[in-house]
C-alpha positions as CSV (number, residue, x, y, z in Angstrom):
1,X,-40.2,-5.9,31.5
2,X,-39.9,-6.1,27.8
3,X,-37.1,-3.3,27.8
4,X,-35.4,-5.8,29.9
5,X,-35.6,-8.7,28.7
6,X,-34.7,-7.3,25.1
7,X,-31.5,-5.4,26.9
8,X,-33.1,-1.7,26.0
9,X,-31.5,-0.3,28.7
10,X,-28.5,2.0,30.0
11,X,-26.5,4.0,27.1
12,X,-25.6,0.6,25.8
13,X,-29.1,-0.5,25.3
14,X,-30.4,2.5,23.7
15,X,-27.4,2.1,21.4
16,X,-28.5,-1.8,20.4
17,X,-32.0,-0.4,20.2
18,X,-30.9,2.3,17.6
19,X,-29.1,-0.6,15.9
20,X,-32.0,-2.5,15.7
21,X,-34.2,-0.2,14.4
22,X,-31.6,0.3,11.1
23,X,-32.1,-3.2,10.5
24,X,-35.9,-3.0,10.8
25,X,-36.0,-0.3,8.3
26,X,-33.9,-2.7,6.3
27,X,-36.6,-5.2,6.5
28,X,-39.1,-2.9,5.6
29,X,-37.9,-2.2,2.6
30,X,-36.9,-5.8,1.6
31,X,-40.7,-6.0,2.0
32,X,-41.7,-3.5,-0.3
33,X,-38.8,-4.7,-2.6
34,X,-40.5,-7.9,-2.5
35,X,-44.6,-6.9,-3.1
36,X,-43.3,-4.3,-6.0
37,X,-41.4,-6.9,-8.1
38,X,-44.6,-9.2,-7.8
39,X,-47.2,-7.0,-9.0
40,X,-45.2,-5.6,-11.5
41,X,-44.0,-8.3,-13.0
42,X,-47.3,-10.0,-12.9
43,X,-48.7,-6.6,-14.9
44,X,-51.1,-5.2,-12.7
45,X,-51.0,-4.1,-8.8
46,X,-53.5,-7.4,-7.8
47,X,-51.1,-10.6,-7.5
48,X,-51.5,-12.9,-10.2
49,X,-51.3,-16.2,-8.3
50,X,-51.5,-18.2,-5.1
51,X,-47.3,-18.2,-5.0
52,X,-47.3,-14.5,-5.5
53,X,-49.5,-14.4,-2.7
54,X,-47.7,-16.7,-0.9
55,X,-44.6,-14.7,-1.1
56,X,-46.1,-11.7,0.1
57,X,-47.7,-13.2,3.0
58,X,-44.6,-15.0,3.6
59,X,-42.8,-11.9,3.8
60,X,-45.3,-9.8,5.8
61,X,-44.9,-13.1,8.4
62,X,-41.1,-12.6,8.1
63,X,-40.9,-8.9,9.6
64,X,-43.4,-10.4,12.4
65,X,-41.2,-13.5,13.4
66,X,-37.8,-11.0,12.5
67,X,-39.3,-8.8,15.0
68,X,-40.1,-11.4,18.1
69,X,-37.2,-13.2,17.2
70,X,-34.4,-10.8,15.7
71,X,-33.7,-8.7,18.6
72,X,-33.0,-11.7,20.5
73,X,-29.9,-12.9,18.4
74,X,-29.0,-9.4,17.6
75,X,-28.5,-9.2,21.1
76,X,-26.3,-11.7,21.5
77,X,-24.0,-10.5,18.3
78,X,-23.9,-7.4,20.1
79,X,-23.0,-8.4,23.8
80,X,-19.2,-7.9,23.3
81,X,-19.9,-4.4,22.9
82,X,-22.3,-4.1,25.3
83,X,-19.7,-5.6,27.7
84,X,-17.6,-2.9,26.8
85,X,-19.3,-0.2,27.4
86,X,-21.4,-0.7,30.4
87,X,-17.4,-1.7,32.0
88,X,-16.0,1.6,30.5
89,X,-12.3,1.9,30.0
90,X,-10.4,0.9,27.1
91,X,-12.0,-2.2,25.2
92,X,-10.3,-5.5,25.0
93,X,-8.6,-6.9,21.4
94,X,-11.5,-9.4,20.7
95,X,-14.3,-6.1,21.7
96,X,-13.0,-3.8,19.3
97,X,-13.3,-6.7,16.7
98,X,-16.8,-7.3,17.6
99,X,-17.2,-3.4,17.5
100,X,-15.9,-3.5,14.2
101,X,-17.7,-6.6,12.8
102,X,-21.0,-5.6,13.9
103,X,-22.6,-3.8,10.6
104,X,-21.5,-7.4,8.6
105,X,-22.9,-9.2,11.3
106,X,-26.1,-7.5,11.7
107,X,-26.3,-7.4,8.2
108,X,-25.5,-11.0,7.6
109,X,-28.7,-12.0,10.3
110,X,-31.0,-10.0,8.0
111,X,-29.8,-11.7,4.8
112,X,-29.8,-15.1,6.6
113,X,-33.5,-14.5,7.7
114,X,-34.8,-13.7,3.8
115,X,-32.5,-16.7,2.9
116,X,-34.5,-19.3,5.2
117,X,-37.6,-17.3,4.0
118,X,-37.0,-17.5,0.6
119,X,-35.9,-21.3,0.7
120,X,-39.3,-22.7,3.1
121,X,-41.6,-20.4,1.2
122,X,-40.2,-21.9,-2.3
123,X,-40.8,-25.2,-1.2
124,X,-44.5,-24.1,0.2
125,X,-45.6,-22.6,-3.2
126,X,-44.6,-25.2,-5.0
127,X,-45.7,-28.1,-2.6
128,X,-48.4,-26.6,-0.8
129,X,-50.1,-24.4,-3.3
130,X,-48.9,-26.4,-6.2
131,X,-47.1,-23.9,-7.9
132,X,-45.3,-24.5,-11.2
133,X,-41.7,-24.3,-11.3
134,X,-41.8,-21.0,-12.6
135,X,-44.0,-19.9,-9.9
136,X,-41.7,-21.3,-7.3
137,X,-38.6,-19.5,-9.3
138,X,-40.4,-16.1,-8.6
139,X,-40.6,-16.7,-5.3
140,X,-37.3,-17.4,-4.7
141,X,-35.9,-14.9,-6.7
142,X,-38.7,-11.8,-5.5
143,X,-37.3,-12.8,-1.5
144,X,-33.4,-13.1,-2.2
145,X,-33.7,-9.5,-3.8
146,X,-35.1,-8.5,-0.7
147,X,-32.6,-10.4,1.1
148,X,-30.0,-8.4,-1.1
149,X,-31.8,-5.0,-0.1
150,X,-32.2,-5.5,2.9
151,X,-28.5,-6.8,4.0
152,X,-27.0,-3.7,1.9
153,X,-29.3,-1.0,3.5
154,X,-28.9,-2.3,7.1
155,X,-24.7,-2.5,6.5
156,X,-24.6,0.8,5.3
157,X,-27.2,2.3,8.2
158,X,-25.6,-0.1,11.1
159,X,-22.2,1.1,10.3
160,X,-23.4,5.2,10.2
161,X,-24.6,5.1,13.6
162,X,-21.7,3.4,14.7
163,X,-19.1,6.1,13.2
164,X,-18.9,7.9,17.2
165,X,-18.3,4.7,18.8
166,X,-15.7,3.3,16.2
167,X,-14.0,6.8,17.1
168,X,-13.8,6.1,20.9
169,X,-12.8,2.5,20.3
170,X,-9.9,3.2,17.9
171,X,-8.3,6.3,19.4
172,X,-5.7,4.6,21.1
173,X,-4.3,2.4,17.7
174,X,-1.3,2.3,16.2
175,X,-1.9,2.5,12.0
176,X,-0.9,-1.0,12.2
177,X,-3.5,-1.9,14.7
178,X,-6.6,0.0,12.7
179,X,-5.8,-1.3,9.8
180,X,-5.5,-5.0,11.0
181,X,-9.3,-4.7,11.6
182,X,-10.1,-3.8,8.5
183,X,-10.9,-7.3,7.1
184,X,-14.2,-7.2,9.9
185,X,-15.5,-4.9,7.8
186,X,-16.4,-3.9,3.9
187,X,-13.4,-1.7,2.6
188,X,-14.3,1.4,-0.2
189,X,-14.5,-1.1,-3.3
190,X,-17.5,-3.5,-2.0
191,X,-19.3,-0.2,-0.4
192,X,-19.2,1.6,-3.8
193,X,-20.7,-1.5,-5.3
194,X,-22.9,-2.1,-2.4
195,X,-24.4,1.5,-3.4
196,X,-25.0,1.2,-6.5
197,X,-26.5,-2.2,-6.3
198,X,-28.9,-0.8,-4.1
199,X,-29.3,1.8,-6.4
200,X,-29.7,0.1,-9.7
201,X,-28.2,-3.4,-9.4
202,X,-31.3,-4.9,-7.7
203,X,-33.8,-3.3,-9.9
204,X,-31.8,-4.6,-13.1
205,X,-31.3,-8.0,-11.9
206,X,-35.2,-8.1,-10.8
207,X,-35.4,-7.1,-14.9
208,X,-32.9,-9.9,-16.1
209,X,-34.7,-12.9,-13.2
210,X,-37.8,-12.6,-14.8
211,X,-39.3,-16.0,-16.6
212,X,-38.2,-15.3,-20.4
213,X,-41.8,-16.8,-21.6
214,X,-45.3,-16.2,-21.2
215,X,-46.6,-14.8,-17.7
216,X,-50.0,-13.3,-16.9
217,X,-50.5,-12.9,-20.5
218,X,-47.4,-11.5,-21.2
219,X,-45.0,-12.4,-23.6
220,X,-41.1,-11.9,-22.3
221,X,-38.2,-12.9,-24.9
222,X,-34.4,-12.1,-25.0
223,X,-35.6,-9.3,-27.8
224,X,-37.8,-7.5,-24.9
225,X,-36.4,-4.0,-24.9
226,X,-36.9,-4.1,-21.2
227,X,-34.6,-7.3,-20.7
228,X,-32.0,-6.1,-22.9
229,X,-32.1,-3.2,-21.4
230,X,-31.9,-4.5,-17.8
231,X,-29.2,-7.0,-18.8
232,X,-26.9,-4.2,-20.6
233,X,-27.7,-2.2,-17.3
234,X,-26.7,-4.9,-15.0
235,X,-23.6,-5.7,-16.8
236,X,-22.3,-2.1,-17.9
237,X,-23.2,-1.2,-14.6
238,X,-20.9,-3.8,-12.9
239,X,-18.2,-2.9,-15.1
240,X,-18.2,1.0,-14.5
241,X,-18.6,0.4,-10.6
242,X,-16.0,-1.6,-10.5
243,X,-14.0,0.9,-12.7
244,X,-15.4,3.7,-10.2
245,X,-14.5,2.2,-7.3
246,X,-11.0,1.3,-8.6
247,X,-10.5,5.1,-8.9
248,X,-11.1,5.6,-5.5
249,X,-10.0,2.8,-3.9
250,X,-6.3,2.1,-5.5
251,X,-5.2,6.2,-5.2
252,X,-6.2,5.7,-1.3
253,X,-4.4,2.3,-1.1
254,X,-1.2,3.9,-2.6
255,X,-1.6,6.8,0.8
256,X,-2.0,4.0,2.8
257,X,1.1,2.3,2.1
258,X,3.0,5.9,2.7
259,X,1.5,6.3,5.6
260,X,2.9,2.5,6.8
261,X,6.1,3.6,5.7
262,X,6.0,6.6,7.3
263,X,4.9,4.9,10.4
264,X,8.2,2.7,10.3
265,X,10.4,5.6,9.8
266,X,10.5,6.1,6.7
267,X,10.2,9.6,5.7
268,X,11.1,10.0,2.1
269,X,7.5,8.2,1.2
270,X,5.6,10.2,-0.6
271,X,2.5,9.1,-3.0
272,X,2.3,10.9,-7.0
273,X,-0.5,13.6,-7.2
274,X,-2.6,12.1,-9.8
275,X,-5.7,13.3,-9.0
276,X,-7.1,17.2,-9.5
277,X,-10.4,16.7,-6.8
278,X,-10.6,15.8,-3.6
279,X,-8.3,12.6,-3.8
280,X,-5.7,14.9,-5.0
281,X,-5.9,17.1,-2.1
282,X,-5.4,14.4,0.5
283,X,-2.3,13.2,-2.0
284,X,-0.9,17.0,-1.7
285,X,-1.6,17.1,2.0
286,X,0.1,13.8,2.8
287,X,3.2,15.1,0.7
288,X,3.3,18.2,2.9
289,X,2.7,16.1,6.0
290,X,5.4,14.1,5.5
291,X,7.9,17.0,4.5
292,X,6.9,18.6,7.8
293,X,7.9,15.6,9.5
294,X,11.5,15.9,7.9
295,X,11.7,19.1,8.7
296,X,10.9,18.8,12.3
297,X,13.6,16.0,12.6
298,X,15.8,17.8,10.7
299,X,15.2,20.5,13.3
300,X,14.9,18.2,16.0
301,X,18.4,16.7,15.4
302,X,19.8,19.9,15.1
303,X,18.4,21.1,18.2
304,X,19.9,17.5,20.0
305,X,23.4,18.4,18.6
306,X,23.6,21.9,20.3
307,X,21.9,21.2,22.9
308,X,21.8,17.9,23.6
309,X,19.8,15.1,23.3
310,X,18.8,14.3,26.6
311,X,17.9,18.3,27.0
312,X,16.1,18.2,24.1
313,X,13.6,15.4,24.5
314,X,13.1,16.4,27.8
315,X,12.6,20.2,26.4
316,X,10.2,18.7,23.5
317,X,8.2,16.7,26.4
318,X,7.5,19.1,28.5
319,X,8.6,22.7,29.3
320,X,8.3,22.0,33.1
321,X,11.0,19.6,33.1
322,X,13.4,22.4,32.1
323,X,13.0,24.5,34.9
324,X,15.3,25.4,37.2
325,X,16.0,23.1,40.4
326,X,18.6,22.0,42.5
327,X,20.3,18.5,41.7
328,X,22.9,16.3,43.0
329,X,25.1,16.2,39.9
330,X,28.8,15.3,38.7
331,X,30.5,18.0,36.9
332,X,33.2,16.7,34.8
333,X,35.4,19.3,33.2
334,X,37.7,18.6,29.8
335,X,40.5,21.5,29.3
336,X,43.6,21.1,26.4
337,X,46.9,21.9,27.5
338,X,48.6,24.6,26.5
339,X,46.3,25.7,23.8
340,X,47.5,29.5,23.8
341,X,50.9,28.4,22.7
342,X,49.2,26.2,20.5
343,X,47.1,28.7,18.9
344,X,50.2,30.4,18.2
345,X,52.3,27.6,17.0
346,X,49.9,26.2,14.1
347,X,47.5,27.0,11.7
348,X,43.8,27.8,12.8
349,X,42.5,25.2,10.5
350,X,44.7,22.4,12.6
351,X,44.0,23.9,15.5
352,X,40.4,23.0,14.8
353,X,41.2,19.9,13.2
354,X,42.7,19.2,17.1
355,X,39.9,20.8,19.0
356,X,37.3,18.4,17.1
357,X,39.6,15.4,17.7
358,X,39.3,16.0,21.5
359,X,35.8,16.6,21.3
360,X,34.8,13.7,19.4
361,X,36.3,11.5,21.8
362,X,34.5,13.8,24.7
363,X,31.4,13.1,23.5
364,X,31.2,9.9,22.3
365,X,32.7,8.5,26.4
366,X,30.0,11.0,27.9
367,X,27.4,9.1,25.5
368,X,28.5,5.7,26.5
369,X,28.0,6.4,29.9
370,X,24.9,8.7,29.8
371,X,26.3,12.1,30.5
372,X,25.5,14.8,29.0
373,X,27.8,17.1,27.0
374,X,26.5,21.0,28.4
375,X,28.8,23.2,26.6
376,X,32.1,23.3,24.5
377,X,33.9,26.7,26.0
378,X,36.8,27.5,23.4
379,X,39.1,24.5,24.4
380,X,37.1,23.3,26.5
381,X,34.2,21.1,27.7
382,X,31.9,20.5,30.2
383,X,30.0,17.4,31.0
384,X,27.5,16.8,33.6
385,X,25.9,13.4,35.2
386,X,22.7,13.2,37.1
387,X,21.1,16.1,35.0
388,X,18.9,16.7,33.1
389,X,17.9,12.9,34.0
390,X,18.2,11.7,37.2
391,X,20.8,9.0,37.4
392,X,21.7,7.9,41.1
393,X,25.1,6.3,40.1
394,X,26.2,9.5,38.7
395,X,29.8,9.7,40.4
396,X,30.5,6.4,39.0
397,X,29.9,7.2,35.5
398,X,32.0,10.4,35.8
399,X,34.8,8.7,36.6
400,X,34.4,6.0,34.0
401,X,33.8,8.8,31.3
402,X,36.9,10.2,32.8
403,X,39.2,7.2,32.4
404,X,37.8,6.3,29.0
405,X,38.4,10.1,27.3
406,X,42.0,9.7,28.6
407,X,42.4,6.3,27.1
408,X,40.8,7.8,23.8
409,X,43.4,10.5,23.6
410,X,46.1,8.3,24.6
411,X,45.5,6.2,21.8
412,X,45.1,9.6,19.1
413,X,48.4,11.4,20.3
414,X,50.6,8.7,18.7
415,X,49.3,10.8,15.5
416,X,48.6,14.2,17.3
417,X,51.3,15.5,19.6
418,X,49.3,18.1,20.9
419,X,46.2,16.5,22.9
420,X,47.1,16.5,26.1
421,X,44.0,17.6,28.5
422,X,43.5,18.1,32.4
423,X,40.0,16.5,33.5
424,X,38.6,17.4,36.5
425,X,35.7,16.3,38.4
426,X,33.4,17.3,41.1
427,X,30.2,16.2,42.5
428,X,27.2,18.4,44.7
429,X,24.1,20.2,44.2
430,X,23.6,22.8,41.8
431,X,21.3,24.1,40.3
432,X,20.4,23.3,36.6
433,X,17.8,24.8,34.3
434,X,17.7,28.0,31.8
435,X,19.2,31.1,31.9
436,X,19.1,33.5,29.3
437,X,16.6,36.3,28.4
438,X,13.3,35.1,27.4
439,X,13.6,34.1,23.6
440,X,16.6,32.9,24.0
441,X,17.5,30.2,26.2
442,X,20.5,28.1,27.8
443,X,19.8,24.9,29.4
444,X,23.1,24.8,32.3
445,X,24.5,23.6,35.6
446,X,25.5,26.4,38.6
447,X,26.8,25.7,41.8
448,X,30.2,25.1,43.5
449,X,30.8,21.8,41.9
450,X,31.1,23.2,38.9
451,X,34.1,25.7,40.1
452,X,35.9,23.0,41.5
453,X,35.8,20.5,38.7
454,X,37.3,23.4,36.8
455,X,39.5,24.1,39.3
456,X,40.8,20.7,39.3
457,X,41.1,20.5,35.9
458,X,43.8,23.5,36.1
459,X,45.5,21.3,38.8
460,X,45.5,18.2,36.8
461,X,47.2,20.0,34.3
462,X,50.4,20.1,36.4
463,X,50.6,16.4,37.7
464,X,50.6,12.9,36.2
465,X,48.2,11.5,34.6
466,X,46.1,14.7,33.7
467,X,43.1,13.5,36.3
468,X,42.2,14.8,39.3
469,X,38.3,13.9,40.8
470,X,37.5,15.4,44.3
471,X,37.5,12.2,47.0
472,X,33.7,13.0,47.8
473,X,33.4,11.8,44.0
474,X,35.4,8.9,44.7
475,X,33.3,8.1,47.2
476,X,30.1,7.8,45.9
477,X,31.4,5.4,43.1
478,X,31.2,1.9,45.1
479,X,33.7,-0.6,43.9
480,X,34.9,2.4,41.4
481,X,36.5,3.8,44.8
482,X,39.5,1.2,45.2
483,X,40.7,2.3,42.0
484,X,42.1,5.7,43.0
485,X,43.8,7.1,45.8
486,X,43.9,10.1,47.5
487,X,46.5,12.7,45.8
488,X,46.7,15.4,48.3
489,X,44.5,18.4,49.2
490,X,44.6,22.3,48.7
491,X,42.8,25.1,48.5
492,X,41.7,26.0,45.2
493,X,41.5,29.4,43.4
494,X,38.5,31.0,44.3
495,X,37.4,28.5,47.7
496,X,37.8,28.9,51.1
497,X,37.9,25.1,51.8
498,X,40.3,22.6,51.1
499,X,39.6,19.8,48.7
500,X,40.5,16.3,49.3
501,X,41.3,14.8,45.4
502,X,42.2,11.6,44.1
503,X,43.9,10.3,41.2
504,X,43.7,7.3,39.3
505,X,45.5,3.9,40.6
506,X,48.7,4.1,38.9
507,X,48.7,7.4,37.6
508,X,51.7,8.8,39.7
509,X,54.4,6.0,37.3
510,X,53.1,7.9,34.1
């Protein structure tokens, strides 16, 4: 019934139960915190007076009511993650806060309870018991060091245990998104100087708090070795914490922003290796991180220029996609006329300079309209539609690309005489995936459309216009359709059929 009524059940509950046992070791030793700087202070191991007493009873009755009580609206801090994980899945924006928070917030209960503690038992021994101010000072000050002890050791052990499930709950963050949580939670800085007030700062302030005048037949000044030692302790200890923690902290802000820029795109971030330990080796492994990542878009955009982008995101993605299989493609073939004489007429550096002018105007109408540019054979090109990526209007943007590199070249040959091309363009199933031998691969369309687009690109050659498209092209284009008309039909080298082709509207006047 208890285990019930407390929520100790299921993988959640054990969790909250291991949560709550941290902060009951916290407790503990806020109680021994407490006891020690009485007796000690007072100069012997009996207490010295009924507020002393008072203060150790009141902090014996504290871990009672904490326990009875504590679970109750530790609980309740903890629901949203309970919620969480008793649903499964991924947890909402507001859980993984709660996630998140939940060291502070357990933390902050057990500091609250020695707060209240330390503020109703300071009024009771000096009230009640009729404590002098002093009395009542020692009080106070012997229960918010526990408090202090006790928050620090049940952050730090709270926040351990929940290491695995911060892991689960953050996989799926952007940077951006982890490090938007991290004001829920205490950043390097305040954990170094949580430490080491746990390690020194509470005993040195216990020092400093003490009355500065007679107590229990002691006599305490400013020129006690023991205060001045505590006090230059507490201070000097500050100061080289904070120092310390600056060491740490600013080196691994300066990766962080990299890594921010990094995660924007830019890639020439890289943070100055100022560090020969173990900061300094995360500062060198970010730097060669990042200079992978330029390499592998270097690589990467190479790869996309010869062989395409589409072919090689889809080749990056997944290897499967890349295998051979029959699609329902447009082949759209690019051929310059009369290269041979041209070849022999000019120099081979123009004769590249006019091979790259065709090209570039290839390739950027294929772009515009999706297509993909498969190969450049000598004066040549071939484009294809519908492959690698399926695209069910793939007729239509053939014939646009068609029209568009015609215009392009239209416009160029008022200052190159010499790019005239035939375009042809067929549409049917081929197959398309790699051929090659096994380390070296060629991603590429075979089938019969392919041999007729070329084919009608030798006939386009020979009639106006320079555009010939097959009519089962034209037919698949919709409203593209009304804007060519049937040319004639033949028998191309190389088929046993006749093919139907069309021209564009208008074509037969130029």
């Amino acid at each position: 019934m208890l285990t019930q009524y407390l929520g100790w059940h299921g993988a959640a509950g054990r969790l909250l139960m291991a949560v709550q046992w941290r902060t009951g070791i916290a407790n503990t030793a806020g109680v021994g915190t407490v006891f020690g700087y009485l007796a000690i202070s007072a100069g012997s191991a009996s207490l010295a007076s009924h507020s002393d007493r008072v203060a150790v009873v009141g902090a014996l009755a504290y871990v009672v009511v904490a326990a009875l009580f504590g679970p109750i609206l530790e609980a309740r801090a903890f629901s949203p993650v309970r919620t969480w994980l008793e649903a499964g899945g991924s947890p909402s924006a507001s859980q993984r806060r709660a996630l998140v928070a939940q060291p502070l917030w357990q933390a902050g209960l057990n500091f609250g309870y020695w707060l209240v503690g330390a503020l109703v038992l300071g009024i009771v021994s000096g009230a009640a018991v009729g404590g002098s101010a002093r009395d009542v000072l020692r009080v106070i000050t012997s229960l918010l060091l526990a408090g202090i002890m006790s928050f620090g050791l049940a952050y730090l052990l709270v926040e351990r245990r929940l290491r695995p499930v911060y892991a689960t709950a953050l996989a799926q963050l952007s940077p951006e998104e982890a490090a938007s949580l991290g004001t829920k939670r205490l950043g390097i800085r305040p954990r170094l100087w949580l430490a080491w007030a746990l390690g020194s700062g509470v005993a040195l302030l216990g020092i400093v708090a003490e009355p500065l005048d007679h107590v229990a037949g002691r006599s305490i000044s400013v020129g006690n070795p023991a205060f001045y030692l505590g006090l230059v302790g507490l201070i000097v200890g500050a100061v080289l914490s904070f120092i310390a923690a600056g060491s740490v902290s600013e080196p691994l802000r300066e990766v962080e922003r990299a890594m921010r820029r990094v995660a924007e795109g830019d890639l020439r971030a890289s943070v100055a290796l100022d560090d020969p330990g173990e900061i300094g080796v995360l500062q060198s492994g970010f730097n060669a991180m990042v200079a992978g990542l330029r390499e592998r878009e270097r690589l990467d955009d190479l790869f996309g220029r010869y062989v395409g982008v589409d072919v090689a995101r889809h080749a990056l993605e997944s290897e499967s996609m890349l295998m051979s299989e029959a699609r329902e493609v447009t082949v759209l073939f690019v051929d310059l006329i009369s290269s041979t004489r041209l070849s022999l007429t000019k120099p081979p550096g123009e004769v590249v300079s006019i091979l790259n002018a065709m090209f570039e105007a290839v390739v950027a109408a294929a772009k515009a309209e999706g297509g993909w540019v498969n190969k450049f054979i000598g004066d040549a090109a071939l484009c294809v539609f519908g492959a690698p990526a399926a695209q069910p209007d793939h007729g239509a943007r053939a014939l646009r690309t068609a029209l568009a590199v015609r215009n392009r070249l239209l416009e160029a040959a008022a200052e190159r005489s010499n790019l005239a091309v035939g375009i042809g363009i067929s549409s049917g199933v081929v197959v398309a995936g790699n051929v090659g031998a096994e380390d070296r691969y060629e991603y590429t369309v075979i089938g019969d459309a392919v041999n007729e687009a070329a084919r009608l690109t030798d006939l386009a050659k020979t009639v106006p216009g320079c555009v010939l498209a097959s009519k089962r092209t034209v037919d698949s284009s919709g409203d593209l359709a009304s804007l060519w008309i049937v040319q004639g039909e033949a028998v191309l080298r190389g088929r046993s059929e006749p093919t139907v082709y069309c021209a564009p509207a208008g074509s037969e006047r130029q």
